[in-house]
Structure formats: C-alpha cells, structure tokens
N, C-alpha and C positions, 0 to 999 in steps of 0.2 A: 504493500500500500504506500509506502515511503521510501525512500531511495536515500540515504547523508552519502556523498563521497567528497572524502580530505577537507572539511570545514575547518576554517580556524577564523579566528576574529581577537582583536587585537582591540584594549579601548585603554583610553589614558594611560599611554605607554604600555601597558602592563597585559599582558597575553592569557588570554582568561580559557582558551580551549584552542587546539593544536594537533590539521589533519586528523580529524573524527570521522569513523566511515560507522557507518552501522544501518539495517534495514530493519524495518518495523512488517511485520507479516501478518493477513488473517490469523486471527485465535489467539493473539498476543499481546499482553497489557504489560507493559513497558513502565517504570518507576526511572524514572530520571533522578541522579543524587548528584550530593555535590553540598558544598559549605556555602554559606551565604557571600554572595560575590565571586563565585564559582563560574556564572555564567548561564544559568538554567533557564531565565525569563529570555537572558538574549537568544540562548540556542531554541526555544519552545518559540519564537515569535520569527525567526531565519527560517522554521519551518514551516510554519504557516503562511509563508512568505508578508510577512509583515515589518520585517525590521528596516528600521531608520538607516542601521550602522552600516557599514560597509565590510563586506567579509568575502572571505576566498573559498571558493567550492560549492559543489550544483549540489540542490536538492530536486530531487523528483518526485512528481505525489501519483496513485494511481486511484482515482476515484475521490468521489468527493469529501470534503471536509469540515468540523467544524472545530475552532476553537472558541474556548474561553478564559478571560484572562486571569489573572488575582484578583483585579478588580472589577469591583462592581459596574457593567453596563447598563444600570438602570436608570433610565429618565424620571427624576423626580415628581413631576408633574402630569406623567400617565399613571394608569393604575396598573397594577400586574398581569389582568388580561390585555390591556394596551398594549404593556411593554412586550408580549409574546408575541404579540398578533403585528407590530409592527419588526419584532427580532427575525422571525419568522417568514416575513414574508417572503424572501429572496429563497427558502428552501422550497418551499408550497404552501399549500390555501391549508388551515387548518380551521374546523369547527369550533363554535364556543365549548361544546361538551369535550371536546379533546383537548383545549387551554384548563377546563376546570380540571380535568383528570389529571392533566401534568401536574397543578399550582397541588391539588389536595395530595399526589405523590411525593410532592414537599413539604408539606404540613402547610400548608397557607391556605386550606378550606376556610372560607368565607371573608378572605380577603381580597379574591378575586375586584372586586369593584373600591376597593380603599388606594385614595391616593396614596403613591408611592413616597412620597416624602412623608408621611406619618408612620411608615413601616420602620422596624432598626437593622442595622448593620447586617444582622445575622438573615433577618427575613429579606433585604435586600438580595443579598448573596443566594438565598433561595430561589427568587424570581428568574435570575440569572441560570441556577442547578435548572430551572425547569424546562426548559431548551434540550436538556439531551433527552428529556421525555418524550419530546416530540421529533428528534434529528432521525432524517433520515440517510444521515453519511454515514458510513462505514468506518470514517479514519476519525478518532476524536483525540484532538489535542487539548490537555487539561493545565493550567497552570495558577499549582494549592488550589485545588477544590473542595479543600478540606476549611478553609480561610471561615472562621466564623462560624461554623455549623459544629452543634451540639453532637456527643455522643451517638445519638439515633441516627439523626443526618447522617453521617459517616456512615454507619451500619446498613443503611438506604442504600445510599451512593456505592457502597462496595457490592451488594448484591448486582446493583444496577450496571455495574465495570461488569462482573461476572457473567449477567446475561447477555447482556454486548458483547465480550471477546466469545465465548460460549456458542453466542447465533452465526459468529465468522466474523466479525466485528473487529476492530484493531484502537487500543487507547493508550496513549501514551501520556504521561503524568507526570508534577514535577508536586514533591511532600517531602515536609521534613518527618514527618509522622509516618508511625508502619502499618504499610499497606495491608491488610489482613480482609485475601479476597478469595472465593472459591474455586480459583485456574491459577491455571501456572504462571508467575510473574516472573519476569524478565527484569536483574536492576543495569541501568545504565550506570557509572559510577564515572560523573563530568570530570572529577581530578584525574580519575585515573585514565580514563579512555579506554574503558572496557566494559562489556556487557558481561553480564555472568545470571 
C-alpha cells in the first residue's frame, strides 16, 4: 500500500532520519517509535504527502488514503455532524444515520447537533476519531491517536486498528503508549531505522 525508499530529511542542521526504506503491506498495522524530536510527525506527514520541509527520497502510495493529524481538525463553529459531513465529503456522500453511528462509536451520542466549541479537548479529538468510522481507504495514517482519549477510547480504537488491518486494511501509527491490539504489529523504530 506504501512504498518509503532512502528518505532522509535534514531540519535545523540536525538530521532527524537517514535513507529509510521500509513498505507498509495489506494486514499490517505498523507503530512508528522514536523519542520526541525523532522525526515521527515529519516522517507521518512526507507520507501523506503533506510536508512543508524539503526531503530526499520517493514515497509511493497504492490506493487510497486517509490521515489524521495530533491535532484536532475540528471547526469550532460546526457541530460534529457538520464537521463529518463537510470532512467527509471529498471521500463520499454519507447519511445522517451513518454520521450518528460513527459520532455514538465514539461516545458523543447526543452530541451530534452541539456546537463544537462547547465540546472539550478530549471530545474534540473524538469528532476527528470518527472519520475512520466512516473511511473508506484502505491505507490509514495515524499521528497519537491516542492524544486525549480516555482508557475506553483507546480500547475502541484498538479493536477498530484490528478490524481494519484484519479486513486487508493497512494503519500505520505514531504513540508513545503500547499498542495492545488483536494482529500482529509491526514496530518501526525512527532512531534506529528498522522494522522489527
């Protein structure tokens, strides 16, 4: 689904990753590590083809994609079925009864219609989780999805990695927390430049 060959990127002076090859496959949910300032947001966002910076080495993607970042994409000022329903639209048309089943997959049953500036940090972060409820790409690039979400959430979100890599699916993640999901996980280790 993903292709890295000899990535390196280089950012105030200092060489944060160096000739990185590694491919991401159907049925394979991938944990990106690495220390803070390691490089895991610049490498997760080179892959998505998103980044500002300037770096050496082709990514390839086969099929389509979705990421999400650390941060919250949520517009204050829509409500959480807004926000899905305009996040969403670029992948396909989805029903109000399919935005509610996402939002209540996240615990935000009956928040559907609350402006989103009255929601906190954590439910924020939910609104945004509810996007892979409804993706229908195969390759999902995650970065701390773990960011604010409760005990439960995580335990959600891991069932939900499992049935995704499980159905053929492919998710690649970057946490400093242990992954504890029901397939076989793959760690990338950014210091080291090895999969294992």
């Amino acid at each position: 689904m993903l292709v890295a060959e000899s990535l390196s990127l280089e950012r105030g002076g200092r060489q944060l990753f160096e000739d990185l090859s590694f491919s991401i496959l159907p049925g394979q949910l991938v944990q990106l590590e690495g220390a803070n300032g390691a490089g895991k947001t610049s490498l997760i966002r080179i892959l998505a083809g998103l980044s500002r910076y300037g770096f050496q080495g082709e990514v390839s993607r086969h099929g389509g994609m979705l990421y999400l970042s650390h941060q919250s994409a949520v517009k204050s000022l829509l409500s959480p079925r807004e926000n899905l329903s305009w996040h969403v639209s670029g992948e396909g048309q989805y029903s109000n009864a399919e935005i509610e089943s996402a939002l209540t997959s996240v615990g935000l049953y009956g928040y559907e219609d609350v402006p989103s500036h009255a929601l906190s940090a954590g439910q924020h972060r939910r609104v945004n989780l509810a996007r892979l409820y409804l993706s229908g790409s195969p390759l999902w690039l995650l970065d701390e999805p773990y960011t604010a979400i409760d005990a439960s959430g995580v335990s959600a979100l891991e069932a939900l990695f499992a049935k995704h890599v499980t159905g053929g699916g492919a998710v690649l993640l970057t946490s400093h927390q242990r992954v504890d999901v029901n397939c076989p996980l793959v760690r990338l280790d950014l210091s080291a430049g090895v999969m294992s």
